[in-house]
C-alpha positions, 0 to 999 in steps of 0.5 A: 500500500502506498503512503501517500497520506503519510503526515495527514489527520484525518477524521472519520465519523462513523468509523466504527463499522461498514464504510467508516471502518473499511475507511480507517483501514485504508487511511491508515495503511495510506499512512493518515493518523486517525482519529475516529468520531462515534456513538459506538464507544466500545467498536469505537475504541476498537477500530482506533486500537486497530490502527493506531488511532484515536477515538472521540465519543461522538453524537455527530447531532450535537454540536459541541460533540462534533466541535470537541471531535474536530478540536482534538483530533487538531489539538492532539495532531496538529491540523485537520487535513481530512474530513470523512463525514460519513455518519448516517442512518436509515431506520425501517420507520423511514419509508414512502412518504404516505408511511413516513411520520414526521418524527422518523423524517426529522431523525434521518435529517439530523443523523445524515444532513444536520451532522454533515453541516455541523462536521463542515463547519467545524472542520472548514477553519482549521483547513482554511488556517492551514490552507488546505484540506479534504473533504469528503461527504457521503452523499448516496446513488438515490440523491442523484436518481429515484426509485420506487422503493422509497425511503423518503427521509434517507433519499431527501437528506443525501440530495441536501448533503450533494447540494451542500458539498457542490456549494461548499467545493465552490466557495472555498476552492480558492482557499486550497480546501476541496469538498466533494460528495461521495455517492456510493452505490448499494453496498455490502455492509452490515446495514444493508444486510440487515435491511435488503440483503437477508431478504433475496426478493428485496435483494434480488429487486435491487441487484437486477439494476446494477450493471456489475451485478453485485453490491460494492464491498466496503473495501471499494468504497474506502478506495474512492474515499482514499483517492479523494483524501489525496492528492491525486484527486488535487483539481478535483472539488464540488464533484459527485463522486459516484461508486455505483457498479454503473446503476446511474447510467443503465436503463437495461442492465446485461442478462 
């Protein structure tokens, strides 16, 4: 593995399990320090045990938590040169929006467009006084198409979080900060298989629309993430950075 993250601080929310902790991984072996935000005090620890890293209890809604993640991971480290926002949720009570009430909208908002807000805005000063920075916002496919199989909330909180990348990429691009959206595809973590992947008609309703014809591995996604961190992605910035096996771009998928 290369060390082209090597002297990098990185944050990672969510990093206890699925994407975040195939991501800690992948920073780490690139080189980055990490220092992992999480609800998950226990799989927390864990994960920056793993790999040499440090870990902030984190309720990435609260916004003095979030403050405290970013002050000490500066404070302990020395900057803030990565910021992987990727904390979310998707809870089974968040479905069409006939079923959907309103407290399980708001919940989804707060977790997975609120706690990105609140990561950028404290993470942006500590890159804008070092002048430069990464940073990463997991966006998903479903913000960029629809689908019938609608999780309303889920699907209205990853359009917003594109939307805020795409401005905040824009407005501080001149200051040597990047910001993109990552926009994963279905992917192959404990989450989905919890939710579509123990099911094989729910599977299978999905899969039929990817053109690989599989979900992602989490180890792909944190590629993509690496990628972006680094500076191979340096002219890279308010992009929609889609991982997606190709669903985006397929009308008929192959037999």
């Amino acid at each position: 593995m290369s060390q082209r993250l090597e002297g990098k601080v990185a944050v990672v929310t969510g990093g206890a399990s699925g994407i975040g902790l195939a991501t800690v991984r992948r920073l780490a072996a690139d080189g980055a320090t990490i220092v992992i935000g999480d609800i998950d005090p226990d799989e927390g620890k864990a994960a920056a045990n793993e790999v040499g890293g440090q870990f902030v209890p984190t309720d990435v809604t609260n916004e003095t938590d979030v403050e405290n993640l970013f002050a000490t991971a500066n404070d302990s480290h020395g900057s803030v040169d990565i910021a992987f926002n990727n904390a979310g949720i998707s809870p089974p009570d968040d479905d069409s929006i006939l079923d959907t009430e309103p407290d399980a909208w708001h919940r989804v908002q707060e977790v997975n467009l609120t706690s990105v807000y609140l990561c950028c805005k404290a993470a942006i000063p500590y890159m804008r006084r070092q002048g430069s920075g990464s940073i990463i916002n997991t966006a998903s496919f479903v913000a960029v198409m629809g689908a019938a199989t609608s999780q309303i909330s889920y699907t209205a909180s990853k359009g917003g979080v594109l939307a805020m990348s795409r401005e905040l990429g824009v407005q501080f691009a001149r200051e040597g900060i990047r910001v993109n959206a990552l926009c994963p595809g279905p992917v192959n973590t404990p989450l989905l298989k919890e939710l579509f992947a123990k099911d094989p008609e729910k599977a299978q309703r999905r899969l039929v629309h990817v053109p690989m014809g599989r979900f992602a591995e989490p180890e792909e996604i944190a590629a993509a993430v690496a990628f972006l961190a680094s500076d191979d992605a340096s002219f890279i910035t308010a992009s929609t950075f889609l991982v997606d096996g190709g669903i985006s771009s397929a009308y008929v998928t192959p037999l």
